[in-house]
Backbone as numpy.savetxt, mean C-alpha at the origin, in Angstrom:
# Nx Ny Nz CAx CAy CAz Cx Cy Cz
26.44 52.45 48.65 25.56 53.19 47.76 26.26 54.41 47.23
26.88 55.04 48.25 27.82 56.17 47.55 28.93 56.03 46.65
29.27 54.48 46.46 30.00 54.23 45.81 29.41 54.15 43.85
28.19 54.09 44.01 27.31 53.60 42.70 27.87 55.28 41.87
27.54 56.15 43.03 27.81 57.28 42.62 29.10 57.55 41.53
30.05 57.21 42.22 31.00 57.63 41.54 31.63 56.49 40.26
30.79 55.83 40.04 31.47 54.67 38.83 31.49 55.20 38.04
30.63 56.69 37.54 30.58 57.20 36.23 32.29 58.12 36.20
32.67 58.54 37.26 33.86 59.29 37.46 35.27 58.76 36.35
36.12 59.62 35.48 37.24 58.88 34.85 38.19 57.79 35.64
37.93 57.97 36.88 39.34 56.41 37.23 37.97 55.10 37.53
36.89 55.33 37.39 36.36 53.78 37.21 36.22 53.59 35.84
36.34 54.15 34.69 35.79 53.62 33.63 35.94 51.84 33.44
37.31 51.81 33.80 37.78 50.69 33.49 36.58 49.46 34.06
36.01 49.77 35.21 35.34 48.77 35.23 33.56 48.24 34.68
33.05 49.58 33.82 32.00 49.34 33.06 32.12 48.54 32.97
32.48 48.09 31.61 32.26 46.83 31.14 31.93 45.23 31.66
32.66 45.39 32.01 32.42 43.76 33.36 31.17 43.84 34.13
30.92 45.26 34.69 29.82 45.05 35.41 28.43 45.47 35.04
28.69 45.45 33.57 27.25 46.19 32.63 27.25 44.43 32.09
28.18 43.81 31.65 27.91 42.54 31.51 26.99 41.96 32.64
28.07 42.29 34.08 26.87 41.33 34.85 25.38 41.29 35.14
25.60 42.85 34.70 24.23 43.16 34.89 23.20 42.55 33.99
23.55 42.40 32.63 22.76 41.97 31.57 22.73 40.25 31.81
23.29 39.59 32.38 23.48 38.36 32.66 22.36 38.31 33.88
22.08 39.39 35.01 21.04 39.23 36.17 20.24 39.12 35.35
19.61 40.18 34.29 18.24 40.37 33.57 17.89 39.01 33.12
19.00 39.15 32.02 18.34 37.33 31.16 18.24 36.35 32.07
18.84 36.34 33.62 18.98 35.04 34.29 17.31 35.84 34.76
16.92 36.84 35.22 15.57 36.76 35.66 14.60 36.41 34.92
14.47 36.70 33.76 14.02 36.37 32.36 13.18 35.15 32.70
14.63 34.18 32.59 14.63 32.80 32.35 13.50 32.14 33.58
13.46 33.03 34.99 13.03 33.10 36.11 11.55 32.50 35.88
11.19 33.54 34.64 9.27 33.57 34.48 8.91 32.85 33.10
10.01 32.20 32.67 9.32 31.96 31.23 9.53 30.03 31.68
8.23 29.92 30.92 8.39 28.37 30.90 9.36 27.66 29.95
10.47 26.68 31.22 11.44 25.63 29.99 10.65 24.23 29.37
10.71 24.69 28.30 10.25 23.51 27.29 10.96 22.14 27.20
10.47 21.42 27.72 11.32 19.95 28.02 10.59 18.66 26.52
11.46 18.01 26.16 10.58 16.90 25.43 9.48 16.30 25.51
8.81 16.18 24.75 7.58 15.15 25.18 7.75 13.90 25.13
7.28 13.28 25.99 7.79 11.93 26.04 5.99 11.14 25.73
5.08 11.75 25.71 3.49 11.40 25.32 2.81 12.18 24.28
1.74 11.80 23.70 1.12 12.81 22.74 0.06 13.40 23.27
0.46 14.32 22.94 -0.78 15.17 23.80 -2.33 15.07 23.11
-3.06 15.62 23.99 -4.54 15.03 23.55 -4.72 15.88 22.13
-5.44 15.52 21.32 -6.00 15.98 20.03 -4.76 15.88 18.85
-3.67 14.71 18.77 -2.44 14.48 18.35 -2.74 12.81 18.53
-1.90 12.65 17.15 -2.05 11.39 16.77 -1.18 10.26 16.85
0.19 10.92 16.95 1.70 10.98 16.88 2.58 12.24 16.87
3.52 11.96 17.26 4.71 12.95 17.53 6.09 12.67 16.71
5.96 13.47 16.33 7.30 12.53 14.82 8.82 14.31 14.82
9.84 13.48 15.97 10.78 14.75 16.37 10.17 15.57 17.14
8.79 15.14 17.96 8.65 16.64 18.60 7.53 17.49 17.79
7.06 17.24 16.55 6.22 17.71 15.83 4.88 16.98 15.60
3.85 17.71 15.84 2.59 16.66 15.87 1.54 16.84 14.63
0.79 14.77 14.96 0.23 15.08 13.68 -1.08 15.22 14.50
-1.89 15.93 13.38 -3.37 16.37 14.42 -4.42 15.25 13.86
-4.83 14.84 15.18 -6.08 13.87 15.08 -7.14 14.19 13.90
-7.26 15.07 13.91 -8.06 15.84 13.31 -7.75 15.55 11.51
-6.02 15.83 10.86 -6.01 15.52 10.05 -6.15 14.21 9.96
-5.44 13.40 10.57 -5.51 11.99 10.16 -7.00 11.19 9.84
-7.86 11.83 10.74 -9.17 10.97 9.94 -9.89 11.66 8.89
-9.21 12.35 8.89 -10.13 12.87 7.21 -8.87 12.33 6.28
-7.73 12.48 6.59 -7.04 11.53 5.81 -7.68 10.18 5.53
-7.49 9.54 6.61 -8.20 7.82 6.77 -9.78 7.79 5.64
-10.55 8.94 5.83 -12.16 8.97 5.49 -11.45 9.19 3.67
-10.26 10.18 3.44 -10.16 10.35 1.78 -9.72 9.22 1.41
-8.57 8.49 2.00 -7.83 7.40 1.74 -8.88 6.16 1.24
-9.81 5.98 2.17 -10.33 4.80 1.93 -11.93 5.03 1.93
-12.31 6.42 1.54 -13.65 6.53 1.31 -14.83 6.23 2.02
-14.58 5.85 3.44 -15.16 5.50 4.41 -15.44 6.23 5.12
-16.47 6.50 6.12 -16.21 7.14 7.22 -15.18 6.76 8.89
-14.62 7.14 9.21 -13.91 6.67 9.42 -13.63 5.72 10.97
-15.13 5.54 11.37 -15.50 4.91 12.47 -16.00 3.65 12.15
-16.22 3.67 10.39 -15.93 2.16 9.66 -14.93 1.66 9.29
-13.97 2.58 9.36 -12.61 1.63 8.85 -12.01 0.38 9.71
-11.00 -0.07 9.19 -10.30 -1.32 10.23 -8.70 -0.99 10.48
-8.57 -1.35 11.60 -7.59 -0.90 12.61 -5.89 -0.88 11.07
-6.38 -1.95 10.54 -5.30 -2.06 9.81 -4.99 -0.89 8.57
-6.39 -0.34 8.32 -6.47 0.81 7.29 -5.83 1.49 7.99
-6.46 2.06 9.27 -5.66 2.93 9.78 -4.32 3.66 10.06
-3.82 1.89 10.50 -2.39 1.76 10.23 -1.60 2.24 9.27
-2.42 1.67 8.32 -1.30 2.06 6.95 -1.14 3.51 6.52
-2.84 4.31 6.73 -2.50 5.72 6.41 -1.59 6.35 7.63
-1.65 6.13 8.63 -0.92 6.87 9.94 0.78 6.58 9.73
0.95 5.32 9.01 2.19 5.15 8.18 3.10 6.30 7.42
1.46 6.31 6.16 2.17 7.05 5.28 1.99 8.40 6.07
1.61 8.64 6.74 1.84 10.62 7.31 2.89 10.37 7.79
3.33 9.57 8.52 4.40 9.83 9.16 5.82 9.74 8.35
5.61 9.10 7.34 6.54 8.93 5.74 6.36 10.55 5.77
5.26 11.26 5.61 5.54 12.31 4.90 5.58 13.84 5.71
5.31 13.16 7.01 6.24 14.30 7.85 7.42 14.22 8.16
8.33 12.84 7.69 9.54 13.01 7.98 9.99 14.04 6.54
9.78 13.25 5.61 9.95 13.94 4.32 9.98 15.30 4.55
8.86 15.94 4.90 8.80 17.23 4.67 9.60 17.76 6.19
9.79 16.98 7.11 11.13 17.69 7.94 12.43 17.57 7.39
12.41 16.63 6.83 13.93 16.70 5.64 13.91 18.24 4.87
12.93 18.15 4.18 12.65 19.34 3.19 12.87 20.40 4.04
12.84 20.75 5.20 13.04 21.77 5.70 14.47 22.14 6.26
14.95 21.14 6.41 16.60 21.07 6.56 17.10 21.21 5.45
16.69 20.95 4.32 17.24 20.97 3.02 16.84 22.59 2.97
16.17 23.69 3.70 15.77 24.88 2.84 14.60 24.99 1.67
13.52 23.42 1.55 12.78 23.95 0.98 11.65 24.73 1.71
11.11 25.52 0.77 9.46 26.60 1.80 8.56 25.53 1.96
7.68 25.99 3.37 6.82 25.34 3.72 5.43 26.22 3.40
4.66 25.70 2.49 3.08 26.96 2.55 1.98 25.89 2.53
1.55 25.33 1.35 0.33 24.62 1.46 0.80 22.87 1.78
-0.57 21.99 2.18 -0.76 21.05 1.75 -0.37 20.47 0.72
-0.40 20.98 -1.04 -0.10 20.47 -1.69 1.73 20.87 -1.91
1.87 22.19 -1.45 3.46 21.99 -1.35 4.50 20.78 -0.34
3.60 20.66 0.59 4.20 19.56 1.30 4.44 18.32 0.66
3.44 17.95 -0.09 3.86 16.59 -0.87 4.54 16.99 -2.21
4.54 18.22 -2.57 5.69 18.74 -3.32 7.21 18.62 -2.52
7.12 18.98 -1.84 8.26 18.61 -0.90 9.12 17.34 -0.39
7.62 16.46 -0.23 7.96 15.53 -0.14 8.57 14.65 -1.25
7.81 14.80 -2.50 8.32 14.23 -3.61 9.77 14.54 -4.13
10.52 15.91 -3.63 11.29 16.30 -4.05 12.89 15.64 -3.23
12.13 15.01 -1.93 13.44 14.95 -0.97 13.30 13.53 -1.66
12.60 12.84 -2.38 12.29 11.38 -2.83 13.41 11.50 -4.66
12.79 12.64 -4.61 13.93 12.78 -6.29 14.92 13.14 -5.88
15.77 13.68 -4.72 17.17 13.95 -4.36 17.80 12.52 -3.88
16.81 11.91 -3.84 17.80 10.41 -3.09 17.59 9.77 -4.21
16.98 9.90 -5.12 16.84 8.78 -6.08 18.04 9.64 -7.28
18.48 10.56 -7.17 19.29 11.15 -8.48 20.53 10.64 -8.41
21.39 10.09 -7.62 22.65 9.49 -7.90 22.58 7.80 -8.95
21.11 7.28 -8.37 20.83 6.29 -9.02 20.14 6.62 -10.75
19.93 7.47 -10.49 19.50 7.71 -11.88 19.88 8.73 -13.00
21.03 9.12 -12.37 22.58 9.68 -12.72 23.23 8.56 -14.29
23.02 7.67 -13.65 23.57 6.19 -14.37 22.75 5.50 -15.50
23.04 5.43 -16.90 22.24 4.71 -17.54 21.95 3.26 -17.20
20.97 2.85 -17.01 20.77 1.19 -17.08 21.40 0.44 -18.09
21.80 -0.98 -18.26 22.28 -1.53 -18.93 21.46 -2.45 -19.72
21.81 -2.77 -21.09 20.48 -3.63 -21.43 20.56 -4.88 -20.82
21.49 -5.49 -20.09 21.44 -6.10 -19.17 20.43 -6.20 -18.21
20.68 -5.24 -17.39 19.85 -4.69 -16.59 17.97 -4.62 -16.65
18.01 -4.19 -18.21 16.44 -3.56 -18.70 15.89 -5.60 -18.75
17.22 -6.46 -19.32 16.44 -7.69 -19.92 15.87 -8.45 -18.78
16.94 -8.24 -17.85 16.61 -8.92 -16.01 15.44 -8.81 -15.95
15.40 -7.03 -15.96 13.86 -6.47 -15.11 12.53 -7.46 -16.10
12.81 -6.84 -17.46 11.50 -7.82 -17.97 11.21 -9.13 -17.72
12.42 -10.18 -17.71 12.31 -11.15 -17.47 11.57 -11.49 -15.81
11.89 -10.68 -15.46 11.65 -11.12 -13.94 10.16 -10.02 -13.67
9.89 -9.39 -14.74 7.84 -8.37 -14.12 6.91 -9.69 -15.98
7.44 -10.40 -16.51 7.06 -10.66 -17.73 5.21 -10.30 -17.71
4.67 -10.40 -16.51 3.32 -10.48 -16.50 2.43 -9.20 -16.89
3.46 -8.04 -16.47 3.33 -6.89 -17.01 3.38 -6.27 -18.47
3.85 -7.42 -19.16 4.09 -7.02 -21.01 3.39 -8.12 -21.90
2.03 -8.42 -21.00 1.41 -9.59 -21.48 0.03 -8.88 -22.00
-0.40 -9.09 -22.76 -1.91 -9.07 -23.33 -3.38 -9.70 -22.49
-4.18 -9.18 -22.06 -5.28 -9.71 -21.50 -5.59 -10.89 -22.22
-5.42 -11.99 -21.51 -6.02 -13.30 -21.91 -7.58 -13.20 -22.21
-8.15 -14.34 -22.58 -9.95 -14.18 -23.13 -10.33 -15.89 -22.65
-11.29 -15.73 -21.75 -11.79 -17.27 -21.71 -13.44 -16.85 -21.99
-13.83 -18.47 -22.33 -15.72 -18.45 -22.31 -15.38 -19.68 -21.43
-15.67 -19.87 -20.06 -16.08 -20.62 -19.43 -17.20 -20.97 -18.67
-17.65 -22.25 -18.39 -19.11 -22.07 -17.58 -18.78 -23.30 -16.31
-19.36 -22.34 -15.01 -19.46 -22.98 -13.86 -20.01 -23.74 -13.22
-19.95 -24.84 -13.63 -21.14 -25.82 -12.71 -21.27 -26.26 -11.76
-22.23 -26.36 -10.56 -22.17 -26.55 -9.48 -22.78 -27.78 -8.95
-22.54 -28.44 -8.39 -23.26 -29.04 -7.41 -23.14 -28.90 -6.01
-24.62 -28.20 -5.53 -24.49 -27.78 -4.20 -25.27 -29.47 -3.25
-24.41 -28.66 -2.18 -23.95 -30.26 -1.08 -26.33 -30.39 -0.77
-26.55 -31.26 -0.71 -27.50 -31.54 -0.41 -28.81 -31.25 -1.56
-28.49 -30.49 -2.49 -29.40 -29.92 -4.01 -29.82 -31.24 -4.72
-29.27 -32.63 -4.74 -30.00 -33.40 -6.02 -30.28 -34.81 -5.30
-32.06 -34.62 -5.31 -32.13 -36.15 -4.47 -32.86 -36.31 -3.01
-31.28 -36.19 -2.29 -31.39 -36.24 -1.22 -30.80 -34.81 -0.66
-31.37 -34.50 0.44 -31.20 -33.32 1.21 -30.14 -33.17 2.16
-30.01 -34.73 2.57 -29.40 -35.01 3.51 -27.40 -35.53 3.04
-27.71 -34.86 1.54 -26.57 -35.19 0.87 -25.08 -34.75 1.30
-24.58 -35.93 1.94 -22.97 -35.12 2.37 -22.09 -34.65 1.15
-21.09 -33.92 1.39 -19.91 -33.53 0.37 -19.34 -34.76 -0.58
-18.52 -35.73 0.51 -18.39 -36.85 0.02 -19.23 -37.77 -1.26
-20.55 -37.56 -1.01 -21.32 -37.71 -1.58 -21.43 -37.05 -3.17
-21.86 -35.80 -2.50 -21.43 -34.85 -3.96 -20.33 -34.92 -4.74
-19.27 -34.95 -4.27 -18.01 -35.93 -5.05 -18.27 -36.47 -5.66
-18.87 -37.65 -5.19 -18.79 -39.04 -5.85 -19.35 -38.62 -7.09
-20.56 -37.65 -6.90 -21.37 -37.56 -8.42 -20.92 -36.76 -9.13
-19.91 -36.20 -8.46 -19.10 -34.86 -9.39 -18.14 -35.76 -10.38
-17.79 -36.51 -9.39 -16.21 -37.30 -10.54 -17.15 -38.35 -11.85
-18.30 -39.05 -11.22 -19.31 -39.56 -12.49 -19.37 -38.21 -13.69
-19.83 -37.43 -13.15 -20.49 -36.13 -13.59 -18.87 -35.30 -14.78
-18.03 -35.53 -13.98 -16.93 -35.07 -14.84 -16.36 -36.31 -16.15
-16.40 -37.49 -15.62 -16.20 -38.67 -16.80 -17.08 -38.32 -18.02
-18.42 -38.33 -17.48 -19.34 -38.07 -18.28 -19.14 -37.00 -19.37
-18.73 -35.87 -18.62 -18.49 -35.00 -19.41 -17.25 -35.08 -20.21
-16.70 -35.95 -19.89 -14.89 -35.79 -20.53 -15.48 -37.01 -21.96
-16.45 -37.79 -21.72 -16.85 -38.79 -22.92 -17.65 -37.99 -23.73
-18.12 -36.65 -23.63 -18.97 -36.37 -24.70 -20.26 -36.02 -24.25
-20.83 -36.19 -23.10 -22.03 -35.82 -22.71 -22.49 -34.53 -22.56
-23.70 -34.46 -22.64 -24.21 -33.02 -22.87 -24.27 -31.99 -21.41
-23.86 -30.62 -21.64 -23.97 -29.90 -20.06 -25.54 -30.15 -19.35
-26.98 -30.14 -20.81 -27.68 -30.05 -20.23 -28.09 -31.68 -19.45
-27.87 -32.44 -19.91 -27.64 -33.79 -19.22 -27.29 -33.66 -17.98
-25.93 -33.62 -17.82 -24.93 -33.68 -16.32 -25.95 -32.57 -16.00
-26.42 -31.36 -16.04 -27.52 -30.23 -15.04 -28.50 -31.77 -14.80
-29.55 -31.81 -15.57 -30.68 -32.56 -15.62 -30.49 -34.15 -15.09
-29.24 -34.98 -15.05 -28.89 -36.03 -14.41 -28.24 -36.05 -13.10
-28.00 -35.41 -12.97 -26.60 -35.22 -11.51 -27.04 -33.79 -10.83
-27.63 -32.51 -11.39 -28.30 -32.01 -10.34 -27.37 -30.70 -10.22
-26.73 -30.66 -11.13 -25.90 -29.71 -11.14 -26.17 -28.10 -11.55
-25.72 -26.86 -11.23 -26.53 -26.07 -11.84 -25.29 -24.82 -12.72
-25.42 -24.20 -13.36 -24.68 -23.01 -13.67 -24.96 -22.24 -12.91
-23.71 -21.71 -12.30 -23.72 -21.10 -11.45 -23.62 -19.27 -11.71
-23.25 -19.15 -12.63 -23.25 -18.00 -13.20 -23.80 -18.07 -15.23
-24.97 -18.24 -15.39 -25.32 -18.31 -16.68 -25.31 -17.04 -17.45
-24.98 -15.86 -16.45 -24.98 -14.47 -17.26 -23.05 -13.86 -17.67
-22.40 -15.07 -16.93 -21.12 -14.51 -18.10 -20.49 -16.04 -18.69
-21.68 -16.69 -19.12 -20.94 -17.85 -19.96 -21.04 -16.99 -21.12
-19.81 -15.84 -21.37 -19.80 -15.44 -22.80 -18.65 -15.34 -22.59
-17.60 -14.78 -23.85 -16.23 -14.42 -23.65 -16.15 -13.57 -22.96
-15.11 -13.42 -21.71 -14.81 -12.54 -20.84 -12.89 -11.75 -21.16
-12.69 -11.34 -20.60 -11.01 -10.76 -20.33 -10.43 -11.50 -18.95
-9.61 -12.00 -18.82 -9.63 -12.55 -17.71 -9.62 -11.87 -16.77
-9.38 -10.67 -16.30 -9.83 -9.79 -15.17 -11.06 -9.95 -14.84
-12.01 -9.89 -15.62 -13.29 -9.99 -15.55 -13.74 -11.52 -14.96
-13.17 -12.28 -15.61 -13.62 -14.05 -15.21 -13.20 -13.94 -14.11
-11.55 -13.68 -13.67 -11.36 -13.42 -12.18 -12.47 -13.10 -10.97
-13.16 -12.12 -11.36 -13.64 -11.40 -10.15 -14.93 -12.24 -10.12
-15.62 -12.95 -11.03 -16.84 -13.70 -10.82 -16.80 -15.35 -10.32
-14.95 -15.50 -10.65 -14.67 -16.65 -10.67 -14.44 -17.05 -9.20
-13.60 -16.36 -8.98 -13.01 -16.05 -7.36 -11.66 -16.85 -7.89
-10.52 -16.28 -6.55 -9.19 -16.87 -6.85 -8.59 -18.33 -7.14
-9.80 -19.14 -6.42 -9.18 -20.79 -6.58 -10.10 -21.05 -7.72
-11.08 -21.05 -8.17 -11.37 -21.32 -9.34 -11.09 -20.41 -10.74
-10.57 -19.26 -10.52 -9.46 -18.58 -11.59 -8.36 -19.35 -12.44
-7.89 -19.78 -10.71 -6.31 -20.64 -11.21 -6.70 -21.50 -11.65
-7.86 -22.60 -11.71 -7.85 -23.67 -12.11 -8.15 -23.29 -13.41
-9.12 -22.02 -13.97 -9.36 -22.00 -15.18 -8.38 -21.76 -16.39
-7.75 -20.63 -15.35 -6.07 -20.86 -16.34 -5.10 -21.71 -16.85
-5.61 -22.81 -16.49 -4.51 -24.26 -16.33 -5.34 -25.05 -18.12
-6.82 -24.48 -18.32 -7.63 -25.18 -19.03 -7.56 -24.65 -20.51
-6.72 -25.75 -21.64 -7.37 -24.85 -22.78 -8.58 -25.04 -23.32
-9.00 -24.75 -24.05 -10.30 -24.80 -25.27 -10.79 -26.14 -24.87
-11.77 -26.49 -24.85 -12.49 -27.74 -25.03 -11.82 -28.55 -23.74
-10.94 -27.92 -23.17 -11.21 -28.82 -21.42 -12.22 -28.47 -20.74
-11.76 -29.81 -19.54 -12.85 -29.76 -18.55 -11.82 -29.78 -17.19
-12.39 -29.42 -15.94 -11.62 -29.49 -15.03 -11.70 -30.61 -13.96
-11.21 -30.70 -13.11 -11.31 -32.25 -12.12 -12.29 -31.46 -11.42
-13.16 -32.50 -10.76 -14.04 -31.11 -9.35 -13.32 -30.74 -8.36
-14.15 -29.63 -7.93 -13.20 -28.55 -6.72 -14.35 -28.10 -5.99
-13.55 -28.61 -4.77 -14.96 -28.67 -3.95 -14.68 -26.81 -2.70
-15.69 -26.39 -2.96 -15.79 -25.20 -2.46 -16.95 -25.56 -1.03
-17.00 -24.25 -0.71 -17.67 -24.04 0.53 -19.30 -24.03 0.25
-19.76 -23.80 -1.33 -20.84 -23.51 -1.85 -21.25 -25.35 -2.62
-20.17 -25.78 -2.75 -20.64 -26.91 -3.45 -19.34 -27.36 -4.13
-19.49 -28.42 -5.18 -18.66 -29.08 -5.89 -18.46 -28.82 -7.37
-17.52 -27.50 -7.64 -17.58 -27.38 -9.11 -17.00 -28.14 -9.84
-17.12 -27.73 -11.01 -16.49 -28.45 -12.44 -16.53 -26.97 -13.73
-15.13 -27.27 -14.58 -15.34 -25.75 -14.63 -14.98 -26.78 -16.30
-15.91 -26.12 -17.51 -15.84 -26.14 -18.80 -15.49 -25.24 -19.67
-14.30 -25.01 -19.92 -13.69 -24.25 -20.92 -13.71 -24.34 -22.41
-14.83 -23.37 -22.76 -15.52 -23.45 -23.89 -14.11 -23.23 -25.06
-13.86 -21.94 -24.38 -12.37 -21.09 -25.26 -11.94 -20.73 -24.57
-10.32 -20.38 -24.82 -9.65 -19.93 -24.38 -8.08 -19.68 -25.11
-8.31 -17.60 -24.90 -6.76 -17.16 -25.72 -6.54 -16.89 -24.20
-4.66 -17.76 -24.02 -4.22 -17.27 -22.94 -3.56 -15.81 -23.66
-3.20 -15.20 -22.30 -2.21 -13.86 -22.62 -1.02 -14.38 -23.27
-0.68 -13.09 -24.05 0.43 -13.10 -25.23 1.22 -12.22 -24.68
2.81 -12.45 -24.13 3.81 -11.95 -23.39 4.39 -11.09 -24.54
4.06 -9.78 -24.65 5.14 -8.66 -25.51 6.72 -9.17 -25.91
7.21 -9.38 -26.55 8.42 -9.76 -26.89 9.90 -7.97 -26.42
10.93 -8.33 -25.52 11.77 -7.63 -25.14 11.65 -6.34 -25.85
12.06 -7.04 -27.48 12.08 -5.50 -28.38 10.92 -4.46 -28.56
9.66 -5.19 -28.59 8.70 -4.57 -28.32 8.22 -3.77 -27.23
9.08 -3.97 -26.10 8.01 -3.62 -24.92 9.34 -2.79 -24.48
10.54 -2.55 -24.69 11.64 -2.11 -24.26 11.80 -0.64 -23.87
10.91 0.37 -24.90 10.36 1.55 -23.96 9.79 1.33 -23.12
8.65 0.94 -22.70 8.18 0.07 -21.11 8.77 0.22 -20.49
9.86 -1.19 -20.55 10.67 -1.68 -19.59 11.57 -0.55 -19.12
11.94 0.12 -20.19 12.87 1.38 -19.29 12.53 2.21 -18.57
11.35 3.12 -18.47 10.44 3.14 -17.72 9.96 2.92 -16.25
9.29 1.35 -16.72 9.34 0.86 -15.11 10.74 0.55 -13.92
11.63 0.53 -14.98 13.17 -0.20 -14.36 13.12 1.00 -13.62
13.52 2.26 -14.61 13.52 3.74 -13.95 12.67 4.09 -12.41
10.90 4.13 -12.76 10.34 3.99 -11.50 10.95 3.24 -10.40
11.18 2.22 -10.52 11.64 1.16 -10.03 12.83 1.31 -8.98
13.81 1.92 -10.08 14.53 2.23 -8.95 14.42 3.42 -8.16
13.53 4.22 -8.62 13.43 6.26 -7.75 12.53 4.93 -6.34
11.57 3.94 -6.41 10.78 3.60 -5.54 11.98 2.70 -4.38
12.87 2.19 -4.65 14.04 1.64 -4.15 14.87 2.70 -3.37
15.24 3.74 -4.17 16.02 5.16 -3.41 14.88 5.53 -2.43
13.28 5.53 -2.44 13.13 6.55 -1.50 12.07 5.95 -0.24
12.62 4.27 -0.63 12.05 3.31 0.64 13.31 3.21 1.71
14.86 3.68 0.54 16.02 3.96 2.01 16.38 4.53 2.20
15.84 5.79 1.56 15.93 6.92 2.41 14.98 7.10 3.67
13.76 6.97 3.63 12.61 6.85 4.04 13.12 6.15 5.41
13.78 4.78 5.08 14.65 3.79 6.35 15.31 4.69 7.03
16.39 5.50 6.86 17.27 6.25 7.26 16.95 6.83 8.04
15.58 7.69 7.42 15.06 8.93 8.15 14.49 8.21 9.56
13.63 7.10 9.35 12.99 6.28 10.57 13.89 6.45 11.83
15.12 5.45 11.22 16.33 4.90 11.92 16.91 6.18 12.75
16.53 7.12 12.46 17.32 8.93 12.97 16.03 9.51 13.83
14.69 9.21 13.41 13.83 10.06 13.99 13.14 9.46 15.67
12.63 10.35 16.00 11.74 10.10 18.05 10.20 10.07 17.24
9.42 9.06 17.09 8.28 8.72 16.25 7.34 7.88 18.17
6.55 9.13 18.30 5.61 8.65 19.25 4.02 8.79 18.94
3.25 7.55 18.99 2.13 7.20 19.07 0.79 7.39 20.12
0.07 8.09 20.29 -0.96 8.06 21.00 -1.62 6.73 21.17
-1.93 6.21 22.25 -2.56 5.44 22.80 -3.17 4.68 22.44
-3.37 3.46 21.59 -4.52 2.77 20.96 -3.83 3.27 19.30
-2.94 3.41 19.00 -2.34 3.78 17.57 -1.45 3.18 17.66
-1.61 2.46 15.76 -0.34 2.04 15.10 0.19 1.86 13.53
0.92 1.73 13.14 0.90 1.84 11.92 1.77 0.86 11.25
C-alpha cells in the first residue's frame, strides 16, 4: 500500500501508462460483468412473425397487412394468402436492410418502400444501361402477342340440359347426352332454339347476356371450360355438348369478332415499355434471390410463406 504512494514520484513515471491501461481494462472487464450478452436468436419471439437477420417483423403489422392486402379480416383469410403477404414483407425487409447498407435514411412506411424500390432500380440499372435490340423488342411481342390484341365481341347463348329436368326425373347424364347430341344435329340442320328448349327440355341458361358481350365479360358468366369452347366458335356455329356438373350444354354462337392482334409497328412503343418493365422485374427477382441465399429468415410457429 505504501508503495501506491509513491507511483506519482519522478522515477515511476515510466510505469503509468501500462498500469492506467490495466486499470481501464478491470473497469470495462467489470462493465461487461453486469450488462447482458446478446446472443442470436435462434426462435421468434412472441408478438413477431419472423426474424429476417435478427430483425423482426411484428405480428401486429403483418395482419393488418394481410386485412389491406386482401380486404378481409384477417381470421378469414387462407393460410395461402397469408403466405404470400408474409413473403412479400420479408422481400421488403430484406430490401430495405440492403437500403441501409447502401446508406439510404430510414423514416416512414412509405420511405421504406421508397427504399425498397430503389435497391430494385440499382440492380436493374446495368440492365437497362443497354438499349434493347429490335430483335429483342420483336421476340418479346411475339412471345406476350395476347397483350397487343383488341377485346374480342361474342353474342352467344347457353343452353342447358339439366341431368334429370325433361321427362323423366330419374334421368341419368348418359341419358342427357343422348338428347344433347339429337338436340345438337337438330340444331346444326336448321332447327329452331325455341324447339330444341320446348322438345328436348333444354333451357337458357343465362337469357340476360344473350346480347353482345367483350369477351372478358362472356368469360366470367361463361366460366373457363365453356369460354374456351366459345372461342373455338365463329358466327353461326354451334358447339358439340359439354357436359358440366350442372347439366349438358350446347353453346350457339350467334356472332362473333375474335380479337385483332396490333401489328409490331403499331404497338412498338408498348412493346418497349413492357420489354423495359420486364426486365427491371427480372433484375429484382435476382437480386431479391441473392439477398434470400445471404440472409437467417426465421418463422414463428404455424407460419409460412
Amino acid at each position: 500500500m505504501q508503495q501506491l504512494a509513491h507511483w506519482g514520484t519522478p522515477p515511476q513515471r515510466g510505469l503509468a501508462p501500462p498500469l492506467a491501461g490495466m486499470a481501464v481494462g478491470l473497469v470495462l472487464a467489470g462493465i461487461g460483468i453486469f450488462h447482458e450478452v446478446h446472443h442470436p436468436l435462434t426462435s421468434v419471439p412472441p408478438g413477431y412473425v419472423a426474424l429476417v437477420n435478427q430483425q423482426g417483423v411484428l405480428m401486429s403489422d403483418f395482419i393488418s397487412q394481410v386485412a389491406t392486402e386482401t380486404e378481409e379480416p384477417f381470421d378469414q383469410t387462407t393460410p395461402a394468402q397469408r403466405a404470400q403477404v408474409l413473403h412479400e414483407m420479408i422481400d421488403k425487409e430484406l430490401l430495405v436492410q440492403r437500403a441501409l447498407v447502401l446508406d439510404l435514411p430510414e423514416t416512414t412506411i412509405e420511405v421504406r418502400t421508397a427504399m425498397s424500390d430503389a435497391v430494385n432500380a440499382q440492380a436493374g440499372a446495368p440492365l437497362l444501361a443497354e438499349e434493347p435490340t429490335e430483335a429483342q423488342l420483336r421476340a418479346y411481342y411475339n412471345a406476350h402477342l395476347d397483350r397487343y390484341a383488341s377485346q374480342g365481341t361474342m353474342t352467344v347463348i347457353n343452353l342447358v340440359l339439366h341431368v334429370g329436368g325433361y321427362q323423366n326425373a330419374d334421368q341419368s347424364v348418359s341419358q342427357a347426352e343422348a338428347d344433347a347430341v339429337e338436340a345438337d344435329y337438330q340444331l346444326r340442320s336448321g332447327s329452331a332454339i325455341d324447339y330444341i328448349e320446348e322438345h328436348f327440355g333444354f333451357v337458357d341458361a343465362s337469357p340476360q347476356y344473350d346480347t353482345q358481350q367483350l369477351d372478358f365479360a362472356a368469360k366470367l358468366h361463361l366460366g373457363p371450360q365453356l369460354y374456351q369452347v366459345a372461342t373455338t366458335l365463329g358466327s353461326g356455329e354451334i358447339s358439340d355438348p359439354i357436359v358440366q356438373s350442372d347439366g349438358v350444354h350446347i353453346l350457339v354462337m350467334q356472332q362473333r369478332q375474335p380479337p385483332a392482334v396490333e401489328d409490331f409497328s403499331a404497338a412498338h412503343a408498348q412493346v418497349y415499355t413492357d420489354f423495359r418493365l420486364a426486365e427491371s422485374d427480372v433484375a429484382a427477382q435476382q437480386n431479391l434471390q441473392f439477398l434470400r441465399s445471404q440472409a437467417q429468415i426465421l418463422l414463428a410457429p404455424g407460419q409460412s410463406e
